[in-house]
FIDOFI-332044 format. One record per residue (C-alpha): x, y, z; residue number from 0. Coordinates in pm, whole numbers. Layout:
residues N
PT        u        v        w   num
PT        X        Y        Z   NUM
...
END
This chain:
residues 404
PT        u        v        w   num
PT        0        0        0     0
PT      110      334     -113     1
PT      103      666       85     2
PT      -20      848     -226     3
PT     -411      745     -231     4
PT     -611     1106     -187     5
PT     -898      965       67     6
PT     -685      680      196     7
PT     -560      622      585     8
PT     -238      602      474     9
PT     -282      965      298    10
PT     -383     1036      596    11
PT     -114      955      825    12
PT      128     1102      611    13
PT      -46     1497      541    14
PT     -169     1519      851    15
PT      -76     1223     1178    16
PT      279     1289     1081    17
PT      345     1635     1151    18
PT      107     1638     1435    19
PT      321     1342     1614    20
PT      594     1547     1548    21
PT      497     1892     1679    22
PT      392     1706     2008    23
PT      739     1551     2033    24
PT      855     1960     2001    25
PT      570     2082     2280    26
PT      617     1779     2554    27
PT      995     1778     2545    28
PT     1238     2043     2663    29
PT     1482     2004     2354    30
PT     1770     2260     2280    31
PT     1667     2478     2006    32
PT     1891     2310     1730    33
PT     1674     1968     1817    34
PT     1372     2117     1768    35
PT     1491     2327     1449    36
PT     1571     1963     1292    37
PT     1224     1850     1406    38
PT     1050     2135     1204    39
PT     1256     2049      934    40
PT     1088     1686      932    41
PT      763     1877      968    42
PT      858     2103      651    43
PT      922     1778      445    44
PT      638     1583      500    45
PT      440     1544      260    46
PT      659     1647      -46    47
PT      989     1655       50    48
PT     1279     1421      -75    49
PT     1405     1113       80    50
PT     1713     1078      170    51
PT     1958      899      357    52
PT     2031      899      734    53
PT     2342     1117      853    54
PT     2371     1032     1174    55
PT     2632      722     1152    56
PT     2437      498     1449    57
PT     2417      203     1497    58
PT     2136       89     1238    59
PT     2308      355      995    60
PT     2473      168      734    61
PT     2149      -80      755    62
PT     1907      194      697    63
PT     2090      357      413    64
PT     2033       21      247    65
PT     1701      -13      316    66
PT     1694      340      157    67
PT     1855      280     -154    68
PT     1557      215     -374    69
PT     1401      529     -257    70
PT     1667      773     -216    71
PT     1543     1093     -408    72
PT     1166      989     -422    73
PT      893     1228     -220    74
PT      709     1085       77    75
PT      405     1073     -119    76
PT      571      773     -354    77
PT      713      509      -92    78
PT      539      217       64    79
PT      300      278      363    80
PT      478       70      619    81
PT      826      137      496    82
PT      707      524      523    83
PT      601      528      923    84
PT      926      284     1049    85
PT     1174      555      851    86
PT      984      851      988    87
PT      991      732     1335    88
PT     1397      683     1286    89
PT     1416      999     1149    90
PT     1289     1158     1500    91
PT     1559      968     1641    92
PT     1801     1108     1466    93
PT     1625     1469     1493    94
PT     1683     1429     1848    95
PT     2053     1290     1864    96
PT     1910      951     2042    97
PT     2193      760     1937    98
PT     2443     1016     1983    99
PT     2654     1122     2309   100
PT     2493     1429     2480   101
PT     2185     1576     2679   102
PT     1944     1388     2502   103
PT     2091     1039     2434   104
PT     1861      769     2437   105
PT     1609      975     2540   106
PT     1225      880     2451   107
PT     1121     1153     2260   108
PT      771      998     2381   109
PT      786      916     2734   110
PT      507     1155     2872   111
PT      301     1037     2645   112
PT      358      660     2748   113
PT      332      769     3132   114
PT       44      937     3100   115
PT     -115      629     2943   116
PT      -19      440     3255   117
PT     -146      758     3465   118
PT     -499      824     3276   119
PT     -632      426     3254   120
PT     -562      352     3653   121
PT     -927      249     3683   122
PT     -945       50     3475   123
PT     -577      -94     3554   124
PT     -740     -150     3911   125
PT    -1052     -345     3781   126
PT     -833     -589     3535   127
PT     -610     -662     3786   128
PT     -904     -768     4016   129
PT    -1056     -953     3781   130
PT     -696    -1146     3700   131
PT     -668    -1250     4098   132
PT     -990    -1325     4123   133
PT     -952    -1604     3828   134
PT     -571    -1668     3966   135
PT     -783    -1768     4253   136
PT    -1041    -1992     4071   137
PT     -779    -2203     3901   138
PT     -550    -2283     4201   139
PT     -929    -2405     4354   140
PT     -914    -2576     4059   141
PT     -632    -2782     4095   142
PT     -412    -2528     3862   143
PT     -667    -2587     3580   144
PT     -711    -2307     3327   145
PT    -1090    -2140     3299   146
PT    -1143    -2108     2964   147
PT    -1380    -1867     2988   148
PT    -1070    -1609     3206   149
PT     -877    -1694     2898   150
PT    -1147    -1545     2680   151
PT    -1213    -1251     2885   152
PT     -822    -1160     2901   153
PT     -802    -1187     2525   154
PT    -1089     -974     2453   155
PT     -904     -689     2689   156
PT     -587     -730     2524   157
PT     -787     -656     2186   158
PT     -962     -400     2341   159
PT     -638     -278     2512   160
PT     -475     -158     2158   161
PT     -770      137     2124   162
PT     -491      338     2313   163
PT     -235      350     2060   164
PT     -118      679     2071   165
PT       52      714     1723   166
PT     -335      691     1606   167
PT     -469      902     1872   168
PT     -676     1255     1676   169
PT     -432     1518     1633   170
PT     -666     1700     1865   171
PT     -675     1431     2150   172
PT     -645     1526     2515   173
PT     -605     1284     2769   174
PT     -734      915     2799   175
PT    -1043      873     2991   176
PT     -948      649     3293   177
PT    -1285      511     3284   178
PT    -1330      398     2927   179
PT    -1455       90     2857   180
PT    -1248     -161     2733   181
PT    -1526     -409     2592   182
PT    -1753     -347     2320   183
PT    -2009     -556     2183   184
PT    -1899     -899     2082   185
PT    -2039     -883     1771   186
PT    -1760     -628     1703   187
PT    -1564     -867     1662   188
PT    -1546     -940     1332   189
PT    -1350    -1285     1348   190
PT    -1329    -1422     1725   191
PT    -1149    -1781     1708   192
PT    -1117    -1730     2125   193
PT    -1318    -2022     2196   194
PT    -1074    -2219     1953   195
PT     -771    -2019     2142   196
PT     -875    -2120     2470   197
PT     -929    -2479     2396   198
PT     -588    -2527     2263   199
PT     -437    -2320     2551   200
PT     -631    -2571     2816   201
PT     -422    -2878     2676   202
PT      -88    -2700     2702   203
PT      135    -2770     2988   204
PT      474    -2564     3094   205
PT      492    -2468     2674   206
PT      675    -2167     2545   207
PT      443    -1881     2455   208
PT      551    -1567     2289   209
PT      382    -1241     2204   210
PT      523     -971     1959   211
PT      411     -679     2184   212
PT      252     -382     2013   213
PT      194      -68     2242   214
PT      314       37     2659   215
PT       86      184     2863   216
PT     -250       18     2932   217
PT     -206     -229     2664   218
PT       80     -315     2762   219
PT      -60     -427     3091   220
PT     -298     -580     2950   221
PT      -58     -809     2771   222
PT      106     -835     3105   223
PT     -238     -971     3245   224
PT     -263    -1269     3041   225
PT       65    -1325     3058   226
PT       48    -1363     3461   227
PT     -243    -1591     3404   228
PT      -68    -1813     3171   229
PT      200    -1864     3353   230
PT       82    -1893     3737   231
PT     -160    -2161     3586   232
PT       94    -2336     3451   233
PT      -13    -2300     3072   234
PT      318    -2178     3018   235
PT      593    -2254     3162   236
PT      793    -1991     2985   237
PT      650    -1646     2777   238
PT      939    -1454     2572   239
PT      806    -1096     2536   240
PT      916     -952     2140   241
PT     1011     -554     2229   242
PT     1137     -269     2009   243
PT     1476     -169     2071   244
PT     1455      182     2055   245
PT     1117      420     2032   246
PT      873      361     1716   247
PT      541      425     1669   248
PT      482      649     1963   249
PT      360      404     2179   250
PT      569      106     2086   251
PT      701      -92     2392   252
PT     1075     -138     2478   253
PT     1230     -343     2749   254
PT     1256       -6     2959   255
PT      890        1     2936   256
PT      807     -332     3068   257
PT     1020     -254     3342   258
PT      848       87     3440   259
PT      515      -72     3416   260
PT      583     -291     3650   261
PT      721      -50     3860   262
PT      429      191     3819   263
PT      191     -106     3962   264
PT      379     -189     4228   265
PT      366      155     4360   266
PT       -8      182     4343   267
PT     -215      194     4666   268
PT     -422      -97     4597   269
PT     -370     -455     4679   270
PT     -487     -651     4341   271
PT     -279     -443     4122   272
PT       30     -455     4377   273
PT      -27     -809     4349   274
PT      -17     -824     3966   275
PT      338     -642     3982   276
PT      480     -821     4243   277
PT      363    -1198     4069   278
PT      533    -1039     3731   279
PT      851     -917     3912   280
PT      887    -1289     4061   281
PT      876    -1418     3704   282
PT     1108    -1186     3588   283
PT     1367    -1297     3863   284
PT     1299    -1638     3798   285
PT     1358    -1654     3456   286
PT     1027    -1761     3344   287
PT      950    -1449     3174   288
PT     1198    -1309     2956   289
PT     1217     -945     2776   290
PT     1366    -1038     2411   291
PT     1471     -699     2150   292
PT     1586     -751     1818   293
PT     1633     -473     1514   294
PT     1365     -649     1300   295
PT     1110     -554     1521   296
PT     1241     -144     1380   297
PT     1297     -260     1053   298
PT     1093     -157      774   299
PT      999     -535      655   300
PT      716     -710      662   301
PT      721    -1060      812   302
PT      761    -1273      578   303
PT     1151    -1113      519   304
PT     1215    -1223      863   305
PT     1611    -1315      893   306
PT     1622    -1676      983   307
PT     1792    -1675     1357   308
PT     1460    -1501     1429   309
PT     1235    -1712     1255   310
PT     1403    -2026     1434   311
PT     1388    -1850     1759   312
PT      981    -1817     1735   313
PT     1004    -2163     1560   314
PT     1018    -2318     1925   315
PT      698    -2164     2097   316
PT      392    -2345     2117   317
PT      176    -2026     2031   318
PT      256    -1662     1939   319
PT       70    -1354     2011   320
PT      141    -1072     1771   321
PT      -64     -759     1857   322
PT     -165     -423     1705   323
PT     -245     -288     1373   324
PT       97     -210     1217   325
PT      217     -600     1333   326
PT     -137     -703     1153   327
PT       -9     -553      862   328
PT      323     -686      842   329
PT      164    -1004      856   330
PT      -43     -916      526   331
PT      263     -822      395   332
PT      125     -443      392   333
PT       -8     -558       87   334
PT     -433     -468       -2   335
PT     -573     -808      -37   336
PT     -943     -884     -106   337
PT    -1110     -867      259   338
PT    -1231    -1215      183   339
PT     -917    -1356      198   340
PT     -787    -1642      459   341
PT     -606    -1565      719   342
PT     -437    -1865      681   343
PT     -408    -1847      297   344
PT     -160    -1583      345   345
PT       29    -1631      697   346
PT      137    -1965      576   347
PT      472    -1876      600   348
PT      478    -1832     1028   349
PT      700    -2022     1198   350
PT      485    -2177     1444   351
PT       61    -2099     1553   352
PT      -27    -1748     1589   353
PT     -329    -1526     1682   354
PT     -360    -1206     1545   355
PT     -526     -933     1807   356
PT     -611     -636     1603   357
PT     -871     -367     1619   358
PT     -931     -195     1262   359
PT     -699       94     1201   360
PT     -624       69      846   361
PT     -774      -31      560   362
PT     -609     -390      571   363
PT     -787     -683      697   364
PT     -878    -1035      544   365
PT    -1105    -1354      684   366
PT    -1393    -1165      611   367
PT    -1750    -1242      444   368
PT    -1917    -1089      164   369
PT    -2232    -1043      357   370
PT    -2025     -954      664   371
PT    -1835     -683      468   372
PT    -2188     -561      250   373
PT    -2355     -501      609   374
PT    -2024     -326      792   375
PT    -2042      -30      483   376
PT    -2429        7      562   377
PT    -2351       19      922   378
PT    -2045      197      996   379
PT    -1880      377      710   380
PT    -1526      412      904   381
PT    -1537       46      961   382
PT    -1175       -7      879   383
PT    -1010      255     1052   384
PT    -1214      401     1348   385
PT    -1061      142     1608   386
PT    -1423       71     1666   387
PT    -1428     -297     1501   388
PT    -1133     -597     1582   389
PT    -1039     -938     1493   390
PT     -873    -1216     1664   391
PT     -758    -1451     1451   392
PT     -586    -1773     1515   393
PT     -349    -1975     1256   394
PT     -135    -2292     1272   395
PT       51    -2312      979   396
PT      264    -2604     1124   397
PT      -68    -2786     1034   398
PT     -131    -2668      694   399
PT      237    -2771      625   400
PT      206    -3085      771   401
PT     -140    -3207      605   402
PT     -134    -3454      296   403
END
């Protein structure tokens, strides 16, 4: 998908999400005046300036100038979609000398904004983590057997959960209502393979789990949730969290994220989400949950050009979580297939069985019926990309391979 479509989301992004992300990176951080100079300068060029290469000689520099090769000399307007956001995102990074030695080295040009997500959702943080000890609860009276139906309910919050992602937040936006509701209808969800999620999960037994984590704040813990109920029930013995290296996407999670969430809930005044923190701090220590980076996860590929020491990595887990909208679209290869598409037609080439979590951002999405789609337009007309409507979607292409 190109960014050049008058009328299309990725138009959209580009004229107008692009420079406002930008300008609030200039009004929420107290950057020298040469910083935010170069940060204008990215707001001047967008959306008919030249690409060019980086010039900041980083780490990912000689990488990214490859990447860039095709490109080099082209406006905004004319490059990929996907390939568009992950090299504006690096260019704020190198707008705001994150790489290099100085005042503002490896500073997150978009930490207030991740804090704040914490800071706004606390209700809501406080009635999920109830909810999670309360179920914690049911299953060790259980024996250690999973409830399917927690398993459900966590998924449908972590799809829920992605509605905060602050890179698609209105330009006008002010601050996350703590209260907001995190479930909407079920039939909102467009595709909902939980029931076939769950009943897989409920035969596993001390597997590997992964999840290719999307966004920090209340996402994020979220994500953590159901990752605390998988592994204190014993699902999983193991869960490798997939984090961004550096900051992408405004809201994109790193290691250092993880790590103040989890610090954020364990200074909270109440109990259940204390609790939460303190269960997720143990498996930290222990070893049975582990924080994983690695610079494809920045790249500007979609997933089927993952390098192979990362494809034989998530070759080992028993199921893989890959959240959010841009991850959905790597996994379509950013590429506008018919809606009615399977799933599983195209995500063939995975590794091992995923789920996708997504609510509708873009105009991507696939595993949908013609009657479905017909009565969505009449319905909603922003179907696609209000965040309103979601999907989870569950794959094993270890099966497909392995059938006569």
């Amino acid at each position: 998908m190109m960014m050049s479509e008058e009328g299309s989301f990725a138009y959209f992004t580009l004229t107008q999400r692009m420079p406002a992300i930008v300008q609030r990176v200039i009004d929420e951080n107290d950057f020298p005046t040469s910083i935010v100079n170069n940060l204008e300068s990215l707001i001047q060029s967008l959306p008919n300036g030249i690409v060019r290469s980086l010039d900041d000689k980083e780490p990912d520099f000689t990488q990214w100038n490859r990447y860039l090769e095709p490109y080099i000399g082209q406006r905004w307007l004319n490059i990929p979609w996907f390939f568009a956001e992950a090299y504006f995102f690096r260019r704020i990074l190198e707008a705001t000398h994150y790489f290099q030695a100085g005042s503002t080295q490896a500073v997150d040009p978009f930490s207030l904004q991740k804090r704040r997500g914490l800071e706004t959702t606390l209700v809501s943080i406080r009635e999920l983590s109830t909810r999670v000890n309360h179920w914690i609860e049911q299953a060790k009276h259980d024996q250690g057997n999973l409830e399917p139906k927690s398993l459900i309910a966590l998924l449908y919050s972590v799809l829920w959960g992605n509605r905060a992602d602050l890179s698609l937040w209105p330009i006008d936006a002010g601050e996350l209502d703590s209260s907001q509701e995190i479930h909407l209808e079920q039939n909102h969800i467009l595709v909902d393979d939980t029931a076939l999620i769950a009943e897989r999960v409920a035969r596993f037994e001390g597997v590997r789990m992964d999840v290719i984590v999307d966004n920090a704040g209340f996402e994020l813990v979220c994500d953590l949730c159901v990752v605390d109920f998988l592994l204190t029930s014993h699902a999983a013995e193991v869960i490798y969290l997939h984090l961004k290296s550096q900051p992408m996407f405004v809201s994109d999670a790193m290691i250092q994220d993880v790590q103040d969430t989890i610090k954020f809930l364990a200074t909270t005044r109440d109990q259940d989400v204390q609790s939460l923190a303190h269960r997720l701090q143990d498996y930290l220590d222990q070893g049975r949950l582990l924080c994983r980076e690695d610079a494809f996860w920045t790249s500007p590929f979609v997933f089927w050009e993952m390098p192979e020491p990362l494809r034989q990595e998530l070759a080992q887990s028993a199921l893989i979580l890959i959240k959010g909208d841009a991850n959905y679209r790597r996994c379509l290869g950013n590429r506008t297939w018919p809606f009615t598409t399977a799933f599983a037609d195209i995500v063939c080439y995975f590794p091992a069985p995923l789920v996708a979590l997504r609510t509708l951002k873009s105009e991507l999405v696939v595993g949908l019926g013609l009657e479905q789609i017909a009565a969505l337009n009449q319905e909603d007309s922003e179907w696609l990309t209000n965040g309103q409507w979601g999907v989870i979607q569950f794959v094993d292409p270890t099966a497909i391979t392995a059938a006569p």
